[in-house]
N, CA, C and O atoms as a MOPAC input file, in Angstrom:
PM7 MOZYME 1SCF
protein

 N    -75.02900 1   -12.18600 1   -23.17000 1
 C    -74.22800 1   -13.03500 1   -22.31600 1
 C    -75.07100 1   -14.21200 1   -21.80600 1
 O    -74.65700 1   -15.36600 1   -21.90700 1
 N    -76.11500 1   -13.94600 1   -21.32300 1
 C    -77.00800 1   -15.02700 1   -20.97600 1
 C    -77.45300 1   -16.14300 1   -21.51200 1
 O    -77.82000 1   -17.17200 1   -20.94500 1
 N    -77.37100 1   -15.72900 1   -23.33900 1
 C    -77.57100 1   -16.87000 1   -24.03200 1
 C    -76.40500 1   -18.07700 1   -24.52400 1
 O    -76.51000 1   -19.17300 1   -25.07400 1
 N    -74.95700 1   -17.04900 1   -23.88900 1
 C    -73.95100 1   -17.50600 1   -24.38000 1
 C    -73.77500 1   -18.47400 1   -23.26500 1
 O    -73.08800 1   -19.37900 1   -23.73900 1
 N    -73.92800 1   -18.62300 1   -22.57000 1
 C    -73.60400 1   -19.30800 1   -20.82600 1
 C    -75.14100 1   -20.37700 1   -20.97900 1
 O    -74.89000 1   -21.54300 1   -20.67300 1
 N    -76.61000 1   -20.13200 1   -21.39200 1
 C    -77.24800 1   -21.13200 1   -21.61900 1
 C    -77.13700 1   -22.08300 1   -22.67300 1
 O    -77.71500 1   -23.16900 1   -22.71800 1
 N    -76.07500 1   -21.43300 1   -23.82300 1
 C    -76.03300 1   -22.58800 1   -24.86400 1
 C    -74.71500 1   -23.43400 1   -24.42100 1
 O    -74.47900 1   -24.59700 1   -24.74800 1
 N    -73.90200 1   -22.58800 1   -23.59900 1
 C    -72.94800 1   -23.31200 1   -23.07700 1
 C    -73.39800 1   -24.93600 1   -21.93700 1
 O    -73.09900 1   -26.12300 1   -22.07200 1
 N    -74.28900 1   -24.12300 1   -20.79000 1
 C    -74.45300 1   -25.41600 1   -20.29100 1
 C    -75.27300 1   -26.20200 1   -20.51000 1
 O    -75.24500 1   -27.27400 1   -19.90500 1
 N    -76.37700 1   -25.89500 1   -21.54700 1
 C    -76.83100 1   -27.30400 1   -22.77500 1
 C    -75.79000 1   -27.62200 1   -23.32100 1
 O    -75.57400 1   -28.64200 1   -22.66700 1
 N    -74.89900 1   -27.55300 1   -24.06500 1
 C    -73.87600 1   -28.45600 1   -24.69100 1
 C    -73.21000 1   -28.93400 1   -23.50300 1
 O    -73.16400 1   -30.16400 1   -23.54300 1
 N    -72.74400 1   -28.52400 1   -22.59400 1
 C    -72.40000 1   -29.54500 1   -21.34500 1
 C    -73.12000 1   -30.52400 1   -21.11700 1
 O    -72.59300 1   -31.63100 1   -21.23100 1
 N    -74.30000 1   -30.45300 1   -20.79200 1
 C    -75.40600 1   -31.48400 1   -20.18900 1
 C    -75.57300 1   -32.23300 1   -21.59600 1
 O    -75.92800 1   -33.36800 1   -21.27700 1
 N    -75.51700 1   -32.18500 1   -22.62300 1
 C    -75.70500 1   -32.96400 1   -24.33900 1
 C    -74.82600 1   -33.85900 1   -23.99900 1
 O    -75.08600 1   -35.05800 1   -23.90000 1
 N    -73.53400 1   -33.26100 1   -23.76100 1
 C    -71.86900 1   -34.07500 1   -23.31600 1
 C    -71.64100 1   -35.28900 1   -22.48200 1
 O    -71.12300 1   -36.38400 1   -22.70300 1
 N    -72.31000 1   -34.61900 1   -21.25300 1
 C    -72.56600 1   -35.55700 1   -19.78200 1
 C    -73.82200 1   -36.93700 1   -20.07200 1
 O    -73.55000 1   -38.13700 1   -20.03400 1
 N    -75.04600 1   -36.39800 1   -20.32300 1
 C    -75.46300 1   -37.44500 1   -20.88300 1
 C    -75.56000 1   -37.90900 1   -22.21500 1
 O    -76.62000 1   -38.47900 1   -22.47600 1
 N    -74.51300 1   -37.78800 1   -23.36300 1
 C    -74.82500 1   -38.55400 1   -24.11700 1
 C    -73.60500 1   -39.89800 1   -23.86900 1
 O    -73.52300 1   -40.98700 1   -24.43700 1
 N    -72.46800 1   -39.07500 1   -22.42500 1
 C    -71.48100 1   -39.82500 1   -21.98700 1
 C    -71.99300 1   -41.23100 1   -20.75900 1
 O    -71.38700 1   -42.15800 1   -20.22100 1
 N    -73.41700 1   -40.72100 1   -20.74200 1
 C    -73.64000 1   -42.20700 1   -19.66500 1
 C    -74.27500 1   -41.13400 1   -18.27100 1
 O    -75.36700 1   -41.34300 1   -17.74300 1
 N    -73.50000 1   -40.20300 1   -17.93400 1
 C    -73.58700 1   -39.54800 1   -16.61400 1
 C    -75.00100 1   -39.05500 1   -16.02600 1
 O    -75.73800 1   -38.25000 1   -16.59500 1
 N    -75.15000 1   -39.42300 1   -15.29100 1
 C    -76.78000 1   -38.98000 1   -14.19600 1
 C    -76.54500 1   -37.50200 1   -13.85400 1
 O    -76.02100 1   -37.11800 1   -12.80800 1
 N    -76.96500 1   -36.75200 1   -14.79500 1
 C    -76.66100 1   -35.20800 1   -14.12000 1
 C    -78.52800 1   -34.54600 1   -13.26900 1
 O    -79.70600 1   -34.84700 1   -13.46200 1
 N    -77.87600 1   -33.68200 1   -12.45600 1
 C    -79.19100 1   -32.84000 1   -11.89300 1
 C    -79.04900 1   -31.43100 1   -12.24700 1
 O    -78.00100 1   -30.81500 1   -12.05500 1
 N    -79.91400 1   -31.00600 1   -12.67200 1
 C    -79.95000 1   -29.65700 1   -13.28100 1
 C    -80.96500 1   -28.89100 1   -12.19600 1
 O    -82.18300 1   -29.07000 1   -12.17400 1
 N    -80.19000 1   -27.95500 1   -11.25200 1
 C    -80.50200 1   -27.23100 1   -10.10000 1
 C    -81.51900 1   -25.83500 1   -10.36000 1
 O    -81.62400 1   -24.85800 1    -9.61900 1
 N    -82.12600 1   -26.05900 1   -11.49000 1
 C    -82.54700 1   -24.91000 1   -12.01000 1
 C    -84.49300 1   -24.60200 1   -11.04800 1
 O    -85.24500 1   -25.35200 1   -10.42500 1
 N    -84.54800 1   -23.05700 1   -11.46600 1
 C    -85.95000 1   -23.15200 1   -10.86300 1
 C    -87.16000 1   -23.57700 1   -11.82200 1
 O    -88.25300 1   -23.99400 1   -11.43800 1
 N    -86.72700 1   -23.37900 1   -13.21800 1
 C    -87.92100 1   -23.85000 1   -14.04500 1
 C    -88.92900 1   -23.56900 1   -13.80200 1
 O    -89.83000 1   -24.40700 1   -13.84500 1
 N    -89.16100 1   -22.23300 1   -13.44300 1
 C    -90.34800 1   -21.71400 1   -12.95100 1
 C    -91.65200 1   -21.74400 1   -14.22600 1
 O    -92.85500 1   -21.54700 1   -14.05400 1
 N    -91.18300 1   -21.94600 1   -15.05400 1
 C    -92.17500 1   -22.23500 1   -16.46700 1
 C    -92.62800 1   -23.55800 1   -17.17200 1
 O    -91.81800 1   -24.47900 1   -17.28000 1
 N    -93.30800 1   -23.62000 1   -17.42900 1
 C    -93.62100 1   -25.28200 1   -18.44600 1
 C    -92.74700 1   -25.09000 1   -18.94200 1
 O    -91.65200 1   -25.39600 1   -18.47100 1
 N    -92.95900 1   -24.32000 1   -20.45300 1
 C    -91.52400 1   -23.52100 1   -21.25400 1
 C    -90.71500 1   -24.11800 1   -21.20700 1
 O    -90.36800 1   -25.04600 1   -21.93800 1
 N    -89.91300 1   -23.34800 1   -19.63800 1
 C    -88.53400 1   -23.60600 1   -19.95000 1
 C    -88.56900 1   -25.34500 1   -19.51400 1
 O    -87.64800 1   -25.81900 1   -20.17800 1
 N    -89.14000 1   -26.34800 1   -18.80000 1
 C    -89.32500 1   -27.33100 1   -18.40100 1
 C    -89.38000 1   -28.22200 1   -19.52800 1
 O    -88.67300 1   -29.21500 1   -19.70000 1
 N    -90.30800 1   -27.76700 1   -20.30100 1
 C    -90.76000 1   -28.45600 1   -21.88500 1
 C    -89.28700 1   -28.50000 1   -22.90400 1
 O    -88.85500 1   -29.37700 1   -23.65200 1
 N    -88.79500 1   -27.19600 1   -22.56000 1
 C    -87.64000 1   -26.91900 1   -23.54800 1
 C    -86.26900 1   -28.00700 1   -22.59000 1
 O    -85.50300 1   -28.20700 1   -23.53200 1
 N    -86.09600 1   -28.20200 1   -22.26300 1
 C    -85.15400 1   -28.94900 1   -21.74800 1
 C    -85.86200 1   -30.68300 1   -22.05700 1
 O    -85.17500 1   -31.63500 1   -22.42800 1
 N    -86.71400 1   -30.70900 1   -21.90300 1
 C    -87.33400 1   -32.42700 1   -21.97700 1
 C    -87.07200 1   -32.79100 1   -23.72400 1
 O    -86.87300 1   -33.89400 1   -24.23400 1
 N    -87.15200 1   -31.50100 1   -24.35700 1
 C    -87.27300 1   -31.33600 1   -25.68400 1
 C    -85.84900 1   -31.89500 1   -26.51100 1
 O    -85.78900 1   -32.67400 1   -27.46200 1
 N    -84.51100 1   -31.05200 1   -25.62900 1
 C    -83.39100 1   -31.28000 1   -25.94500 1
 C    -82.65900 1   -32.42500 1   -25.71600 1
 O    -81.64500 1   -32.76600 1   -26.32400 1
 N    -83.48000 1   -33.28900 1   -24.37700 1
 C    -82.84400 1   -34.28400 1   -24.26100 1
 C    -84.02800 1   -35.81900 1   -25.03800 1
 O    -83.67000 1   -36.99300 1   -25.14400 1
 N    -84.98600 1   -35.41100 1   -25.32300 1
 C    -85.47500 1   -36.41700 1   -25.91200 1
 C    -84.45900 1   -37.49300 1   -27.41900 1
 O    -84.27700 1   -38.69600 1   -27.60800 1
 N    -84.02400 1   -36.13900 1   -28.21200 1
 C    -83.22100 1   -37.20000 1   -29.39800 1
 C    -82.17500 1   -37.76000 1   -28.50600 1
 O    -81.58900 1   -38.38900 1   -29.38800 1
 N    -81.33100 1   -38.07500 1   -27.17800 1
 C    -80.60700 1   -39.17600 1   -26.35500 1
 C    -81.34600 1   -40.08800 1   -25.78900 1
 O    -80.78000 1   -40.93600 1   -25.09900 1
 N    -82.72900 1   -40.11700 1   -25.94700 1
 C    -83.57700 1   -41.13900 1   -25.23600 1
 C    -84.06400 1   -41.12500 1   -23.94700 1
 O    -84.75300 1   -42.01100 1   -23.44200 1
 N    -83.56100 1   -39.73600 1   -23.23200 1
 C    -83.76900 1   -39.26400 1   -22.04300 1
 C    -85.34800 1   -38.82700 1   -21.58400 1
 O    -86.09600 1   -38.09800 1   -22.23600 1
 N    -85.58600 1   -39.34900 1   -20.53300 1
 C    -86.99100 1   -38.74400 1   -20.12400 1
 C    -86.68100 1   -38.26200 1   -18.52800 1
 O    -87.07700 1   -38.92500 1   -17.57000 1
 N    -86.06300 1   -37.25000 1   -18.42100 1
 C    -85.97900 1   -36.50700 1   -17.13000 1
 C    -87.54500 1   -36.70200 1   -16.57700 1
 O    -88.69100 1   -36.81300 1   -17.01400 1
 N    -86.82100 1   -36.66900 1   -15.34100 1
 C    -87.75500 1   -36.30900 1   -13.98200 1
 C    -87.71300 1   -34.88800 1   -13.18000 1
 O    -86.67100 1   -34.32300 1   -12.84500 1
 N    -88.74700 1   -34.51800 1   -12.98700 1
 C    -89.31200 1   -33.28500 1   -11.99800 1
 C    -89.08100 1   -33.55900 1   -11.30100 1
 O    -89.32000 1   -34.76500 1   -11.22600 1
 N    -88.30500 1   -32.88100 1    -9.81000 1
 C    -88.67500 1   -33.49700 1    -8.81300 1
 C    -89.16100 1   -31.66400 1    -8.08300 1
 O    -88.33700 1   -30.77400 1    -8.29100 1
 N    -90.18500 1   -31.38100 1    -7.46600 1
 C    -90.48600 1   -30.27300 1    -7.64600 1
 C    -90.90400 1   -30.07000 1    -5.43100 1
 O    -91.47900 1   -30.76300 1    -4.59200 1
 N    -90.58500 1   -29.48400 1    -5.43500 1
 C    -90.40200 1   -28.65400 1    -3.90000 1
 C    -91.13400 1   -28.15500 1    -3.03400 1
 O    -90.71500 1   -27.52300 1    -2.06400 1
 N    -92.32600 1   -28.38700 1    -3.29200 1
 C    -93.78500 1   -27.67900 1    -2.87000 1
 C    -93.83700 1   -27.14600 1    -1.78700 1
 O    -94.21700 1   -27.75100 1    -0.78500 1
 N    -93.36700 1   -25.59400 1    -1.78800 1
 C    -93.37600 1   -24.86200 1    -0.84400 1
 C    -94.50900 1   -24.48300 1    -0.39700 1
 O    -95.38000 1   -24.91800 1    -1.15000 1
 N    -95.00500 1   -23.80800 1     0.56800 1
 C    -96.02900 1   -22.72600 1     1.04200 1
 C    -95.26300 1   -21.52000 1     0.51400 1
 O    -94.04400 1   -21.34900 1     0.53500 1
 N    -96.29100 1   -20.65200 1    -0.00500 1
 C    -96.41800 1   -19.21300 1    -0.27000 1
 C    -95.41800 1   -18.40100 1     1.10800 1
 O    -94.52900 1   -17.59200 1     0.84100 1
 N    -95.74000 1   -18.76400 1     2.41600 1
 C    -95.45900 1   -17.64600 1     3.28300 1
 C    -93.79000 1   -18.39000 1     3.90100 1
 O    -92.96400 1   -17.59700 1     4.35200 1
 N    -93.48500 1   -19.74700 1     3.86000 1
 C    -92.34800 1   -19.90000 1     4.19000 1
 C    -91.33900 1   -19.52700 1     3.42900 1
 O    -90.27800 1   -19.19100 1     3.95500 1
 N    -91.53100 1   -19.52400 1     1.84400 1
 C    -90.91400 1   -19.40300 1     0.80000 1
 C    -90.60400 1   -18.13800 1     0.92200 1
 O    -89.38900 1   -18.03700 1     1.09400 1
 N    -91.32200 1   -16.76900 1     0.91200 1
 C    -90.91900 1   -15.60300 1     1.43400 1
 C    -90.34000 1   -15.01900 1     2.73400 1
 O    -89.74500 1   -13.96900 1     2.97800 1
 N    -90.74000 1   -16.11900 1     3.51700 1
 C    -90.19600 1   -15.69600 1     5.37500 1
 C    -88.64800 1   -16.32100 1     4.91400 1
 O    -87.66100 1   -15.62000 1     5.13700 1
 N    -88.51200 1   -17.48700 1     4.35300 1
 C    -86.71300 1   -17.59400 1     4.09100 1
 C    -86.10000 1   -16.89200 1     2.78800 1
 O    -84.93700 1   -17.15900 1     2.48600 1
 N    -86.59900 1   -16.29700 1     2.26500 1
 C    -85.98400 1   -15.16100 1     0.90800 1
 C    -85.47900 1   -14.31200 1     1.84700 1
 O    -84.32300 1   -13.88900 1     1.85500 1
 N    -86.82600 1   -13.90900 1     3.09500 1
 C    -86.31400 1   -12.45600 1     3.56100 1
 C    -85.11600 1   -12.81300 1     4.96000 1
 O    -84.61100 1   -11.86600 1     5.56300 1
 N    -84.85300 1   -13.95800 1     5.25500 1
 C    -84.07100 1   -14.38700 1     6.21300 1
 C    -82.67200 1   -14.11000 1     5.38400 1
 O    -81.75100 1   -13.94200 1     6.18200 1
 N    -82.35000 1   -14.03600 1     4.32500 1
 C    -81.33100 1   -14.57000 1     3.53900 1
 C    -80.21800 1   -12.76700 1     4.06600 1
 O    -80.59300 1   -11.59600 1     4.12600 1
 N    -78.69500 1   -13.48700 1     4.35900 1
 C    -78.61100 1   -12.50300 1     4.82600 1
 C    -76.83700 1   -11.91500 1     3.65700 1
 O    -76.04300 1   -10.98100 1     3.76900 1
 N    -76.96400 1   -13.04800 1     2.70700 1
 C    -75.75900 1   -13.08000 1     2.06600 1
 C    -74.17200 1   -13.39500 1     2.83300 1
 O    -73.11800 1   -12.76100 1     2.89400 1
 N    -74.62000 1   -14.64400 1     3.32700 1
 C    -73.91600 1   -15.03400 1     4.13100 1
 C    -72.64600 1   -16.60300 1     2.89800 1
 O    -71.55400 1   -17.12100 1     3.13100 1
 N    -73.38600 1   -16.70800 1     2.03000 1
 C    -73.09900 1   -17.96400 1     1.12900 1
 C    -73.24300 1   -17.17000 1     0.06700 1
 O    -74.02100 1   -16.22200 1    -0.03900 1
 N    -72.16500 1   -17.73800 1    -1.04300 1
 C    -72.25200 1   -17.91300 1    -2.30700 1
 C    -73.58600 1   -17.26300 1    -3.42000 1
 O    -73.74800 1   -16.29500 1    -4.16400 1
 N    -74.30200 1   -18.40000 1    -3.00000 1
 C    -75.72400 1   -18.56900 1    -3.71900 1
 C    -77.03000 1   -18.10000 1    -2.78000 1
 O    -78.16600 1   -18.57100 1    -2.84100 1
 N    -76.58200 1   -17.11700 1    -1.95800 1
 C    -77.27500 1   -16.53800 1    -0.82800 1
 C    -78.19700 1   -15.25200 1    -1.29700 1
 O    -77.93600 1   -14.17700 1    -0.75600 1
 N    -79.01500 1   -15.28700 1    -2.04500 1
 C    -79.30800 1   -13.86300 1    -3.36600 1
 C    -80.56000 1   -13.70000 1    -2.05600 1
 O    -81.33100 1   -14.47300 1    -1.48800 1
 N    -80.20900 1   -12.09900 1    -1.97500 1
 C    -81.67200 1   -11.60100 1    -1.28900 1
 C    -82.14200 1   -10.77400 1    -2.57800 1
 O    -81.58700 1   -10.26200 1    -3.55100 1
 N    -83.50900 1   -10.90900 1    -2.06500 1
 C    -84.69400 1    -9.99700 1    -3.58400 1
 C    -85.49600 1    -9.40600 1    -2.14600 1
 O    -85.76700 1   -10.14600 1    -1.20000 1
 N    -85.79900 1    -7.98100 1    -2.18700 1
 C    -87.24800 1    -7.12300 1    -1.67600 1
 C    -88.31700 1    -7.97500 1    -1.76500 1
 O    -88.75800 1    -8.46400 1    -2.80500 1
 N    -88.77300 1    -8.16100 1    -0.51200 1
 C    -90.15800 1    -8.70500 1    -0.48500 1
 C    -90.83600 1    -8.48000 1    -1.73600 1
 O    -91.03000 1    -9.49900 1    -2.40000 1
 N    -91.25200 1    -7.36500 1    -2.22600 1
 C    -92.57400 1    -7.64200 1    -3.23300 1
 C    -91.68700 1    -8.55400 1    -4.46500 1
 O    -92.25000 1    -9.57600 1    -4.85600 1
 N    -90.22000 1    -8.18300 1    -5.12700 1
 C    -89.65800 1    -8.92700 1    -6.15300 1
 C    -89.69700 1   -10.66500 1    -5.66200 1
 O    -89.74800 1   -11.44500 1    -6.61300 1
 N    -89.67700 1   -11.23000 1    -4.39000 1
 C    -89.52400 1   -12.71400 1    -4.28900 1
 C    -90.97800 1   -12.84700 1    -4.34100 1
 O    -91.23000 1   -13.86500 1    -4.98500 1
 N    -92.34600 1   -12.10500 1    -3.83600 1
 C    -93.58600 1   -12.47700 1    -3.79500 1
 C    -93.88500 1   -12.06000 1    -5.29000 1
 O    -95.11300 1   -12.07000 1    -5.37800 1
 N    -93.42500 1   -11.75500 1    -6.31400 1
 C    -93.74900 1   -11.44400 1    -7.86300 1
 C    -93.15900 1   -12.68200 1    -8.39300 1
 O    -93.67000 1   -13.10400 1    -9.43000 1
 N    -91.94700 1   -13.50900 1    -7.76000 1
 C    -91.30800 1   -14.64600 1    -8.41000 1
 C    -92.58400 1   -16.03000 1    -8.22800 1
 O    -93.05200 1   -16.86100 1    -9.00600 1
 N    -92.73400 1   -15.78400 1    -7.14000 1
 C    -93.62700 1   -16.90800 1    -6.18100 1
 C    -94.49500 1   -17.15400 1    -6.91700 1
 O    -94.69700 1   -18.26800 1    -7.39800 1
 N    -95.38400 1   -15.80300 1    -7.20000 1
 C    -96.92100 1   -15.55700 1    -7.45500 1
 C    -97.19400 1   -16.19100 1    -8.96500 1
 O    -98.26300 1   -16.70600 1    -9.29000 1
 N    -95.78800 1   -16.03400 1   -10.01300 1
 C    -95.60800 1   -16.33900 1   -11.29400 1
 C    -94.85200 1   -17.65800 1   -11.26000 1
 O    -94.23500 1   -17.85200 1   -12.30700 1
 N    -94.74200 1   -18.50700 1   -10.45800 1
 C    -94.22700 1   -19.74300 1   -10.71200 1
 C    -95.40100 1   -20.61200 1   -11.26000 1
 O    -96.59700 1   -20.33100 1   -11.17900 1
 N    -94.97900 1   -21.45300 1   -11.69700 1
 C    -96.01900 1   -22.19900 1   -12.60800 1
 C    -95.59100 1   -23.76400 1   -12.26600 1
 O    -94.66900 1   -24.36900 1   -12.81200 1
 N    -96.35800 1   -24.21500 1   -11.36800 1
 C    -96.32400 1   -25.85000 1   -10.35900 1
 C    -96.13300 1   -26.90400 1   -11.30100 1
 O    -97.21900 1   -27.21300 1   -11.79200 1
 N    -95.17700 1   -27.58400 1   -11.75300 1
 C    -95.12900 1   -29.04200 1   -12.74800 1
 C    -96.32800 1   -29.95000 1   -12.48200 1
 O    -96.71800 1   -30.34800 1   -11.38400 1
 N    -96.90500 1   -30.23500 1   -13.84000 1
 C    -97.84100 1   -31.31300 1   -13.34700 1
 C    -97.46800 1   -32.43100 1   -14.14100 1
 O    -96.73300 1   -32.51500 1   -15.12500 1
 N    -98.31100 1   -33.50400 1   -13.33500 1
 C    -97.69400 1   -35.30900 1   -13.85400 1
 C    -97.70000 1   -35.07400 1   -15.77900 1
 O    -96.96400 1   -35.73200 1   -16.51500 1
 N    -98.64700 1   -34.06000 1   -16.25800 1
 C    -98.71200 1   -34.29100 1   -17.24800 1
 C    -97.31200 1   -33.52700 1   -18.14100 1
 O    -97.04000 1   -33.86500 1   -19.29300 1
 N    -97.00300 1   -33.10900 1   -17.84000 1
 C    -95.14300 1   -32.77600 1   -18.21700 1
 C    -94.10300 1   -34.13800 1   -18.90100 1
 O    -93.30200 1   -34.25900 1   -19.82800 1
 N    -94.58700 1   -34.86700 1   -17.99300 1
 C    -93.49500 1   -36.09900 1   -17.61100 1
 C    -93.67200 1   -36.60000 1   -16.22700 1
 O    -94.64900 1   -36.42700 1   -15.49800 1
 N    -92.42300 1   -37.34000 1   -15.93900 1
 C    -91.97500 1   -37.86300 1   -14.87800 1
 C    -91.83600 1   -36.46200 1   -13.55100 1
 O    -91.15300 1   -35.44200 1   -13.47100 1
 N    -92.93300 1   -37.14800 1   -12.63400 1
 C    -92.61800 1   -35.85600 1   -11.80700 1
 C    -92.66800 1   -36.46500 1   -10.09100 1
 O    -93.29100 1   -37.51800 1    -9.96000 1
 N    -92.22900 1   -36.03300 1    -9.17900 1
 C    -91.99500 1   -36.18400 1    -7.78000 1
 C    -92.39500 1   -34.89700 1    -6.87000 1
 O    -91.72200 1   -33.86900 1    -6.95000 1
 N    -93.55600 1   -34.99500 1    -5.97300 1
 C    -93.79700 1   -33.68900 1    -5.20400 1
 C    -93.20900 1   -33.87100 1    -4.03500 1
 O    -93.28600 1   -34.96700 1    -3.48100 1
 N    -92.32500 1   -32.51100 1    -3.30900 1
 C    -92.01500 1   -33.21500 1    -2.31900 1
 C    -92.42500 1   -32.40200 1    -1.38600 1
 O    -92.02700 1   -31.26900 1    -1.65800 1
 N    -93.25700 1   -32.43600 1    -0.05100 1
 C    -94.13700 1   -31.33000 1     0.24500 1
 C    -95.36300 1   -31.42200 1     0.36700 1
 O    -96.09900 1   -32.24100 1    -0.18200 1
 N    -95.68900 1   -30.44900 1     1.21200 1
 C    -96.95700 1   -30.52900 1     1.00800 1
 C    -97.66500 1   -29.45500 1    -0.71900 1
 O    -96.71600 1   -29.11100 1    -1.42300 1
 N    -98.70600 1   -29.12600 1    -1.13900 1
 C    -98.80900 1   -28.61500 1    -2.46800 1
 C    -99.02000 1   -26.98000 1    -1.48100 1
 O    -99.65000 1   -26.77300 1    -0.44400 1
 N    -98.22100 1   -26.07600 1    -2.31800 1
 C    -98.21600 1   -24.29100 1    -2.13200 1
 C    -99.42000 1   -24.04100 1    -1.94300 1
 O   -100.29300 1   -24.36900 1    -2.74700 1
 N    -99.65800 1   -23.37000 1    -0.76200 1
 C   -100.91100 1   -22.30000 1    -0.52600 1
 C   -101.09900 1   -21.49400 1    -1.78800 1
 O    -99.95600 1   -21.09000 1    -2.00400 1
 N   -101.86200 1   -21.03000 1    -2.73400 1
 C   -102.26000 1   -20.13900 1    -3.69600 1
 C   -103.14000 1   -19.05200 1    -3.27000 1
 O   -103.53200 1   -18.21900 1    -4.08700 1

């Protein structure tokens, strides 16, 4: 199912911008990978996306996971150690990616 819903909203986003449209893709991209693989798909439209990347601290990033009380939609609580296993394995965009924007101060490690 997962792959069926990611090939789905790449052919959306193929759609949107090969139609002109400024889309933002809300994703965590916690990987080069998956970061690389998206810069990849939109390169044959001439596209050079931008990072714009969130630079949390380590301890706020977990003090608001564990605040989360499923009050919204998109309100996902994870057990402390599963959001500090997400954290610990995120992998920070650097200028050398592409086009990138920090906004933040840079994550405690």
């Amino acid at each position: 199912m997962h792959e069926e819903i990611e090939q789905e909203l790449r052919a959306r986003l193929i759609a949107l911008v090969a139609a002109g449209a400024d889309v933002v893709l809300d994703f965590s991209f916690w990987s080069k990978r998956a970061r690389l693989a998206y810069r990849e798909l939109l390169r044959p439209l001439g596209v050079v996306p931008e990072t714009i990347y969130l630079a949390t601290p380590r301890a706020v990033a977990l003090e608001r996971m564990g605040a989360r009380s499923h009050e919204h939609a998109d309100d996902y609580a994870l057990p402390n150690d599963v959001a500090a296993e997400y954290f610990d394995h995120f992998e920070p965009p650097t200028a050398d990616e592409g086009p990138l924007t920090v906004l933040g101060a840079a994550p405690a490690q």
